[in-house]
C-alpha positions, 0 to 999 in steps of 0.5 A: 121796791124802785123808791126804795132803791132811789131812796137808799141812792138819794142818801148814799149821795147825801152821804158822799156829798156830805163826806166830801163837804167834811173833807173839804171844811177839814183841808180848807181848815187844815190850809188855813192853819198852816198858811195863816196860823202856823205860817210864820213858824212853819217858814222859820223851820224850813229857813233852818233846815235849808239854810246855814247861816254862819256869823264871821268875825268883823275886820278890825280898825288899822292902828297908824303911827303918827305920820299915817304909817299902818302898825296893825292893819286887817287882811282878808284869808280863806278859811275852812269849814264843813257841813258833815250833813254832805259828806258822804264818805267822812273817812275818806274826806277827813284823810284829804283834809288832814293831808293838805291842811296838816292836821290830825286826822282823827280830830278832823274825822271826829268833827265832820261825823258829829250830827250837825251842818256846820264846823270849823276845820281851820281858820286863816290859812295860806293862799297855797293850802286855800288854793289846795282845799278848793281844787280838791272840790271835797263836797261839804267843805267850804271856804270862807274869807275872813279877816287876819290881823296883820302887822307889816313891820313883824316885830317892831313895837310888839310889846306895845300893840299886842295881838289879837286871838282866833275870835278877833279879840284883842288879848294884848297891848294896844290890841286890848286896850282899845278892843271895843274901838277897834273890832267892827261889826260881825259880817253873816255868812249864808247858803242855802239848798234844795230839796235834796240838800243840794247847796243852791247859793253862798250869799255874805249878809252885810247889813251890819258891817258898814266899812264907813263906821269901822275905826282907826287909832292914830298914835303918837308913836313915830316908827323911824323914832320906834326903830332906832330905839329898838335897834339900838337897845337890842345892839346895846343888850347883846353887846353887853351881855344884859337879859334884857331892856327897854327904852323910852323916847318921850316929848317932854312938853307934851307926854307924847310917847314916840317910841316904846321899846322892849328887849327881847322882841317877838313877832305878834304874827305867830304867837303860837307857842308864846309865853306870857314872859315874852309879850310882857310891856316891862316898861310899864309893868316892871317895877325896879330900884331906880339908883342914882336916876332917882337923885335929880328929884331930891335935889329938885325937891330941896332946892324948891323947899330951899332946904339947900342951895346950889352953892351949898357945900356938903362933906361926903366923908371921903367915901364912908358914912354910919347911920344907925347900923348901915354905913353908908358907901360910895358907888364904885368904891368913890372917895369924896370931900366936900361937894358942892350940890352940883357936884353931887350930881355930877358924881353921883354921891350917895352920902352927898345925896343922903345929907342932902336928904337929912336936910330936907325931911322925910316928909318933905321928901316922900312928899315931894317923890309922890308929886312927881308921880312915883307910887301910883299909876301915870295912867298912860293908855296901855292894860297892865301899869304897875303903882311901883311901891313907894312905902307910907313916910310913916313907916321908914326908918332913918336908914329908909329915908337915907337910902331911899336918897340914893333910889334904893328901897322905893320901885319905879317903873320906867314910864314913870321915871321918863315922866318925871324927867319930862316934869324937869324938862318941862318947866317943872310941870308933869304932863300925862304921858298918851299912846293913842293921839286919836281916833279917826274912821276909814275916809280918815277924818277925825272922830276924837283927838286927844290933847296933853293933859297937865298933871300938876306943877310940880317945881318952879321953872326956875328950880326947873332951869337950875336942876338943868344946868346941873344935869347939863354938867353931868353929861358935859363935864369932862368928868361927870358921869354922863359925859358918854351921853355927848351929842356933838353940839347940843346940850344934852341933860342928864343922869346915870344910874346904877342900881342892884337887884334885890336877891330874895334867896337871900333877903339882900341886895346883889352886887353881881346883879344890876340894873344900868340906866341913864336918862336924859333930854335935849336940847337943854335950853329948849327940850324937845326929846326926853329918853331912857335906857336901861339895861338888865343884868349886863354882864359887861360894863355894869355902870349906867355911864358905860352901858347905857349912856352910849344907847342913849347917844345913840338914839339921841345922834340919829333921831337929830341927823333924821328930824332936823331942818337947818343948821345955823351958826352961832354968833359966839362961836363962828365955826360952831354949828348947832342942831335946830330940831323940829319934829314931825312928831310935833305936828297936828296930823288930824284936822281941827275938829271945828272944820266942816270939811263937806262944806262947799262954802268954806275953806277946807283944811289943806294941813299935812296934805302932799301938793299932789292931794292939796291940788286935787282936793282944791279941784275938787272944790273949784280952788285955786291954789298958789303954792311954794316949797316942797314937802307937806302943807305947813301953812295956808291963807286963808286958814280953814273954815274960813268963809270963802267969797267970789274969790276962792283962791289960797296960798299953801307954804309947803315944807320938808321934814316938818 
């Protein structure tokens, strides 16, 4: 009986051993999996669930004009989001919210109800309304900083920068153009909890935002340049009574764009509310009848052809011209005679322009209009460049190829009618008109510069200079046409025009709505300034000469009393002083591309540097420097990059308003 009770022991404790030892094998498997198998996996879903992780959007390279003045630049604001998993009493916390942030408390409630650990309740507010969120303490509200663009002039060169959206994506202008050069790199946002869902830690994940790698645009626009044209063009809208306009300011030799002004303005910082009508860059998206403006190109185009010369004389019928079932008149109920081809020009004669035209051929004509650029896109580097419309040669009639003499019946853009301008001024070479003069990162060196690109020659520079000669009479004869153009002691070239708007209600050409215009350059004998104007349905002083000439003065009066550098007399005349204008807009503001500036063992580049920074930089690199003037750096020797030996000294020449 005793063996057997031990017996049934003995296996009772074999039986427990055993369970054991399969519990045991069971857990040890169990761990196994879970630290070893599923370990990964396992730590992937704990990470989630404690763990918020939210991606911000990246701070966006600063636009700078060309004297390093920030258009565009990117400020840190507070934004608000939530997690409704901590949001104990949601009713309540969305009243609080709603109140201070002045936002729909349903839409808020909705948000922080839904079955999830993050949300957006408002991006980029005010300091006083983040100042507010933060001492309301509300758990599950959080605020994070993020980037806002901002633009510190407000309105000025709106049309041409553009905006950016609430995700930080360029919508408009410059802001879309070069959207992918500009945004950064997304910055990740994190906090994690405990156990309890107890917020433990905010952490800002930077990895991948390297502030190094961020890039900037420098443009060729000058913003005193930018100012004053739109100063003067909104003057010039509201005094007229006109719906609109725009202005163009362009270095003739090089295609750099120093200023690009639309009429009416908007504030690229609040553009809640705004209509696409608004933002619309009509300088380069309106296509219009170019009127008299377009004259200099058919003479351009004759003369080059010697279809005629310039002391060929035309008879311009005392103001009535039939052809086919048009007659042909002369603006403002003009009465000419006979005209000699500078007279034609100087006042404005369409039936001289239109036997001027006969002379020539359409073909050589329509020819002619493409190479100086019209019917197809400069390529300037802004979204939403209109083609104009300029019609297959096969397709006008005798009466297209009249009026299209006198800029009726083919459409232009104003970018594409300062360029061609600019074509005249330039020895008869078009040159591609650019915004973006390069890229640099945010130490400011260079990355990219952009360099004048040449389009074609287009006319002769002789044929260049005699069409100057001839545009210089508009403006400075006593009765020419542009003579409220007038600078005082400079050359200024010129023409005027004004052209009806096409009434589609109609099928007809208004004469109760116009467009005035007058282009120019200066100084004749050496352009460096190229502008338009133009003026949409003045209610006043409907004639180019009247409205818009006196803009372009204006502009032209106040860019010479800001930019020039010294005055000398001529030998001509003693009491006669004349401008000599240099630009800063002329200058290299980047330094050469071939320049190590890391280098210890050449010289670095000093250029467009204050003495203040030319002095550090040279203390830096153990050199010295001899200096005279005041201003920016001008010149210096030896030029940078040049190898540097025992002695490490330069002579730096410092100058004002270069």
């Amino acid at each position: 009986m005793a063996v057997e009770t031990k017996k049934k022991l003995k296996i009772r404790i074999v039986s427990v051993l055993l369970i054991f030892l399969i519990l045991f094998i069971a857990l040890l498997s169990r761990a196994f999996q879970l630290q070893i198998l599923s370990g990964q996996k396992l730590k992937t879903m704990a990470q989630k669930q404690q763990t918020t992780t939210l991606q911000l959007q990246p701070e966006r390279g600063v636009i700078f004009d060309r004297n390093g003045e920030k258009l565009a630049a990117s400020i840190m604001a507070d934004s608000v989001c939530a997690d409704p998993s901590k949001i104990a009493d949601p009713v309540r916390t969305s009243r609080q919210i709603s109140e201070i942030l002045n936002l729909d408390k349903t839409a808020v409630f909705k948000k922080i109800s839904e079955p999830k650990n993050f949300c957006w309740l408002a991006r980029r507010i005010s300091p006083d309304q983040a100042a507010s969120v933060g001492n309301a303490n509300i758990e599950g509200i959080v605020l994070v900083k993020e980037p806002k663009r901002f633009y510190p002039n407000g309105e000025l060169a709106a049309h041409m920068l553009g905006f950016v959206g609430a995700d930080a994506t360029g919508l408009e202008g410059l802001e879309k153009k070069y959207n992918e050069v500009l945004k950064g790199k997304p910055e990740k946002l994190a906090w994690s909890r405990d156990a309890k869902g107890k917020k433990l830690f905010l952490r800002a994940d930077k990895s991948e935002t390297k502030k190094d790698e961020n890039i900037n645009l420098v443009l060729t626009i000058d913003s005193r340049i930018q100012y004053l044209a739109e100063t003067h063009l909104k003057d010039a809208v509201l005094s007229k009574g006109a719906k609109g306009g725009l202005a163009i300011v362009m270095d003739p030799k090089t295609g750099e764009v120093l200023a690009l002004a639309n009429e009416g303005r908007f504030n690229p910082n609040n553009i809640d509310g705004l209509i696409p009508e608004k933002w619309r860059n009509r300088a380069i998206t309106d296509c219009f009848d170019p009127g008299s403006t377009f004259k200099p190109f058919l003479v351009a185009a004759a003369l080059e052809e010697k279809a005629v010369k310039a002391t060929d004389k035309f008879f311009c019928e005392n103001g009535s011209y039939r052809i086919a079932n048009r007659t042909i008149h002369e603006a403002n109920h003009g009465r000419h005679g006979v005209l000699a081809v500078p007279e034609i020009l100087k006042y404005s004669s369409n039936i001289g322009s239109v036997k001027i035209a006969q002379k020539l051929g359409k073909e050589k004509f329509h020819d002619y209009i493409e190479r100086f650029g019209f019917g197809s896109k400069t390529g300037i580097d802004l979204p939403g460049e209109s083609t104009g419309l300029l019609r297959p040669v096969q397709k006008w009639t005798t009466v297209d190829a009249a009026t299209v003499a006198f800029g009726q019946g083919v459409s232009v853009t104003g970018i594409q009618l300062i360029s061609a301008l600019s074509a005249i001024a330039n020895n008869g070479v078009l040159m591609k008109p650019y915004i973006v003069r390069g890229f640099t990162d945010n130490n400011n060196r260079m990355i990219k510069m952009y360099t004048p690109t040449v389009v074609r020659k287009v006319v002769s520079p002789g044929v260049a200079k005699l069409l100057t000669g001839m545009l210089t009479e508009v403006v400075g004869a006593v009765d020419g046409t542009g003579k409220n153009a007038r600078i005082v002691n400079v050359a200024v070239a010129g023409k005027t025009g004004t052209s009806q708007k096409f009434d589609f209600t109609r099928g007809v050409y208004s004469s109760e709505k116009v467009r005035t215009s007058f282009m120019g350059f200066f100084p004749a004998d050496n352009p460096q300034v190229a502008i338009l104007v133009i003026l949409d349905e003045p209610q006043r002083d409907k004639w180019g000469g009247i409205a818009a000439a006196p803009v372009f003065k204006n502009i032209g009066e106040q860019i010479l009393n800001c930019f020039k550098t010294n005055i000398r007399e001529t030998p001509v005349f003693e009491q006669e002083k004349t401008n000599r204008v240099q630009l800063i807009s002329t200058q290299q503001t980047l330094a050469p591309e071939n320049v190590a500036s890391d280098d210890d063992s050449v010289m670095p580049n000093f250029l467009n540097l204050t003495i203040r920074e030319v002095l550090k930089k040279a203390r830096e690199r153990s050199i010295e420097v001899k200096i005279s003037g005041n201003g920016w750096a001008t010149s210096q020797f030896p030029q940078a990059g040049t190898q540097l030996g025992e002695e490490r000294v330069c002579n730096i020449t410092f100058e004002l308003n270069n």
